[in-house]
N, C-alpha and C positions, 0 to 999 in steps of 0.2 A: 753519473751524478744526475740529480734530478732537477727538475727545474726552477722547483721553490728553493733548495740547494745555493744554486747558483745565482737567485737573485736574491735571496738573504746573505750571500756573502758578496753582494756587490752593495746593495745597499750599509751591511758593515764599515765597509774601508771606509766609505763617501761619509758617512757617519764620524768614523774614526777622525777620516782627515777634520771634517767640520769640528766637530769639539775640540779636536788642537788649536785650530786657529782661533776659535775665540776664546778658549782661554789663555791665547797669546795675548787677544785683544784689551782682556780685562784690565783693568789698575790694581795695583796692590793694596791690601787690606790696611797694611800698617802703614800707621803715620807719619812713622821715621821716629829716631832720638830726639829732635826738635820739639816735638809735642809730647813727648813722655818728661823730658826735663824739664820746658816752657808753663805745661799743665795746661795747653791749649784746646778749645774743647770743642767737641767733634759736632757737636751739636748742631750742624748748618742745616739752611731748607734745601742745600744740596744734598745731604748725608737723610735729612727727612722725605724728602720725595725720591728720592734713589729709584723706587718699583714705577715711576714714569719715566723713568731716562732711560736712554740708552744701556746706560750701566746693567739698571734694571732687567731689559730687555736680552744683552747677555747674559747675565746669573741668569734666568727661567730659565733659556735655551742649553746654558749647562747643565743646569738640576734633570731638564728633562730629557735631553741628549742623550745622556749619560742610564738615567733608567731606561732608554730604548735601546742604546747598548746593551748594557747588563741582559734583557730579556732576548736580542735577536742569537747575543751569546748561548743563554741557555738554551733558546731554542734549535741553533746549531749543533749544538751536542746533542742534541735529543735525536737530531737528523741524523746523524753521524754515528751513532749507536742502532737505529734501526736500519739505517742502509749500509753501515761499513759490515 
């Protein structure tokens, strides 16, 4: 194995793990039954500045977690094809 090999499939797991955890972290999107029967509306300047919170700051780190995933993937297949 080579040694880009083995540090793109270390850097993977660590990856892996990290994107579990915070989208353990996250809240849930839906409101509950409460605010679909109530009509209570979502509209807060919590829900409005969302991309400065915290909240915020895990969504990016999902979205972009997640496509460095997808590409370290691809690129291990690529590895794995020219050296298997």
């Amino acid at each position: 194995m080579s040694v880009i090999h083995v540090i793109l499939s270390i850097i993977y797991v660590i990856l892996g793990v990290a994107i579990s955890v915070v989208i353990l972290m996250q809240e849930g999107k839906s409101n509950g039954l409460g605010s679909a029967i109530g009509g209570i509306s979502t509209d807060s300047y919590w829900s409005k500045n969302r991309g400065r919170s915290m909240e915020g700051a895990l969504e990016h780190f999902t979205r972009y977690g997640a496509i460095a995933f997808m590409l370290i993937t691809i690129a291990l297949n690529v590895l794995l094809k020219i050296l298997g």
